[in-house]
Phi, psi and omega in degrees: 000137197253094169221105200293342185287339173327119165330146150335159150256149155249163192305306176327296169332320188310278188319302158275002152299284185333308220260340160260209189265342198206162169264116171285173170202161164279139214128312186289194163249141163229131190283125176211169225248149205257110180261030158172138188268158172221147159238135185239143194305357178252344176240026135335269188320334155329295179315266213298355185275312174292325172320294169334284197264345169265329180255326169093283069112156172234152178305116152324310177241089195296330195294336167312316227244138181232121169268150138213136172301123143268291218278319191250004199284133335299136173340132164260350203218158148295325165297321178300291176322286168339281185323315125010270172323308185291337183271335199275304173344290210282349169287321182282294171225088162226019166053038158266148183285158170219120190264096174291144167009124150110330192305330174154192175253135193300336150309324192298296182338310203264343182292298178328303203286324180107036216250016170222126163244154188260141194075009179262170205266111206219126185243121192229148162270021179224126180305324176291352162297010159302342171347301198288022169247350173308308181270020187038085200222123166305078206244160198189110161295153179189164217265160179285024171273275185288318152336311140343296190244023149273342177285324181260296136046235189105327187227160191228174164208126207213149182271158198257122164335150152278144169247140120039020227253130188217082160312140144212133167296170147087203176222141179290145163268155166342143141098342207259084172257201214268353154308257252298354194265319169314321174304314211296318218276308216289301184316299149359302196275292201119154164288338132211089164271355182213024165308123181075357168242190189249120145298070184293093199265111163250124176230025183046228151292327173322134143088128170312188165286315197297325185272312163313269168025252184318278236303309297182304185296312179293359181309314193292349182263019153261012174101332172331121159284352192204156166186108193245128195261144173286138205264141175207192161079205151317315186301317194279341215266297206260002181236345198068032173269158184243126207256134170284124159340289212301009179291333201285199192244170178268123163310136183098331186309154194256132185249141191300335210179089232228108176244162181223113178254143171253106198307346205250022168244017198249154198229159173305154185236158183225129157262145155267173189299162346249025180213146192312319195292350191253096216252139192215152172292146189276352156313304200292330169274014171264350171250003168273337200233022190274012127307350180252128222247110180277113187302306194232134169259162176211101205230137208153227156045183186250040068009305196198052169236025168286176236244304184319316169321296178303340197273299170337314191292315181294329210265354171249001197239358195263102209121319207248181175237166183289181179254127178325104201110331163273097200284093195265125187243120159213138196244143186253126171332343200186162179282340165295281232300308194300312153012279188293311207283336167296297187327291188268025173072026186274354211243341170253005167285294192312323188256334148329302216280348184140348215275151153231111178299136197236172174293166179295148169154203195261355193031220221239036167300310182259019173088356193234011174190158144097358174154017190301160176286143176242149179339143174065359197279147166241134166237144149284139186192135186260026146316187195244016203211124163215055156310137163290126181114320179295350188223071179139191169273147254263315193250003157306174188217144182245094157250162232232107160197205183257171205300331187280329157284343179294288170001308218273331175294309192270271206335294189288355182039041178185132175330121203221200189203135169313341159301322196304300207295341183249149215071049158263136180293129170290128182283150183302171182063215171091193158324000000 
């Protein structure tokens, strides 16, 4: 919206002024217009039941609206399949893509397709869709009710956040990467320190697409309705997007709340059980915990399964074996990743090294296949969630890091730091 009389913005503000009728602030309610739907297979039938049976509709834009299988691939139960089938049906026939079993996790997937732009609006049946703010894309989870009738539609209506504003300064050290700096942003923040609001991240040039990602996916466990990195770097450069003047934000905007990290004060990060925030440098838990035995690593999601990740893993994983007693479960996000990761031998270091490789998907992230947990068992994973309960059963223990300390942790069969691993003896046995 071109209104010279306007308050500063912040990008949300920005973004939903464009994308509705009028110029917002935060506070208002604003009606805006959807440019992509995401559903994901454990809450399909939800979606298509409302559609059906509750709205009568059919999707307004089938090009808008994305199925992608994930969460559970390949079906584990006949109710999982069934549901499946029924999502495949429905796909078929209202003419919506359906991204099938192996194609990837849907953020990647929907990042991959070109299907997040920077200033559209991108709405998931998945909480982790602020994922869509790396490329300054308004991205937001919401339940099938409203996916539903953005879907039916076209359109959403939402009160516009307060934002956020979170600088970084400096430069990363060796070893320190943009997980350990997103734990750093959620401790910093809290767990919900940022309910309902938009996390607005200036990172200059700093940080991949892939590095924006994570930072832009952790957003929701500080409460975030949103999280949008300002665009620089690659993003303007390495994709062909085309980024609009008007995304960045306005000198003057007023923010609920403004922190500042310093990258080059940063150490690898850990969160421990049983919450994101409760985030410790991992030297320090690797001497709280060198008597405690890690059962499983888990590298992955769409948090930590890009191909820059896996590479991360390898370079610590090459030579060497998993540790006896220890389980390395690793899925690469997508069918590109696994691809590039076939392409460049990176997927056969990695299984030298011990891993057992899954199909592209969501794994044993949410608990409901693909590796779950048994009592008392402890895993490192570089996923984004370690709730009691989430990959397992209720007295498992979850910590949180990045993919070259999960790597350095399956060596060592004990929370370790990637220094640890070198001159480590390759251990005897194993697979």
């Amino acid at each position: 919206m071109s209104d010279p009389a306007h308050r500063p913005q912040t990008m949300a503000e920005k973004i939903l002024s464009q994308r509705g009728d009028h110029v917002v602030y935060a506070g208002d309610l604003a009606v805006v217009e959807v440019d992509q739907v995401m559903v994901v297979d454990s809450i399909a039938q939800s979606f298509i039941e409302r559609m059906q049976r509750d709205l009568e509709a059919l999707p307004k834009y089938p090009e808008r609206v994305s199925i992608v299988i994930d969460h559970v691939a390949p079906a584990s139960t006949v109710s999982v399949a069934q549901a499946q089938k029924e999502a495949r049906e429905y796909a078929a026939q209202t003419g919506v893509r359906l991204f099938d079993v192996g194609r990837g996790i849907c953020h990647q997937v929907l990042m991959e397709e070109g299907l997040a732009r920077p200033g559209w609006i991108v709405l998931g049946s998945d909480s982790h869709s602020t994922t869509y703010g790396a490329v300054a894309a308004f991205g937001s989870g919401m339940g099938a009710t409203d996916i539903a009738l953005a879907a039916a539609s076209g359109k959403t209506w939402l009160r516009v956040p307060e934002s956020v504003k979170v600088t970084f300064t400096g430069e990363l050290r060796p070893g320190v990467t943009a997980k350990d700096v997103a734990l750093e942003m959620i401790r910093r923040l809290g767990a919900d320190g940022a309910t309902y609001q938009s996390i607005e991240m200036h990172a200059g040039d700093r940080f991949t697409r892939g590095e924006r990602m994570t930072l832009a996916n952790l957003c929701v466990e500080a409460g975030a309705k949103a999280g949008l990195v300002v665009p620089g770097g690659e993003i303007l450069t390495g994709y062909g997007y085309d980024v609009p003047e008007w995304v960045y934000p306005d000198d003057g905007a007023t923010y609920v709340q403004a922190i500042e990290i310093d990258l080059s004060a940063l150490n690898p990060r850990m969160s421990a059980p049983n919450e994101v925030d409760n985030v410790y440098d991992v030297a320090e838990l690797r001497d709280q915990l060198r008597n405690t035995p890690v059962d499983q690593v888990f590298i992955g999601t769409c948090t930590n399964g890009r191909i820059e990740d896996l590479h991360a893993a390898a370079d610590v994983l090459r030579g060497q074996r998993v540790a006896p007693g220890t389980r390395l479960l690793v899925i690469p996000a997508s069918s590109e990743v696994m691809e590039q990761a076939m392409a460049d031998g990176t997927l056969l270091t990695l299984q030298r090294a011990g891993a057992v490789l899954g199909t592209p998907g969501c794994g044993p992230c949410m608990g409901r296949h693909q590796g779950v947990l048994a009592p008392g068992e402890v895993c490192v994973s570089t996923s984004n969630r370690n709730f009691i309960g989430r990959m397992g059963d209720k007295d498992a223990k979850i910590y949180l890091a990045s993919p070259a300390v999960a790597a350095a942790t399956a060596v060592m069969g004990r929370v370790a730091l990637p220094e640890d691993v070198v001159g480590h003896a390759v251990a005897a046995g194993g697979r």
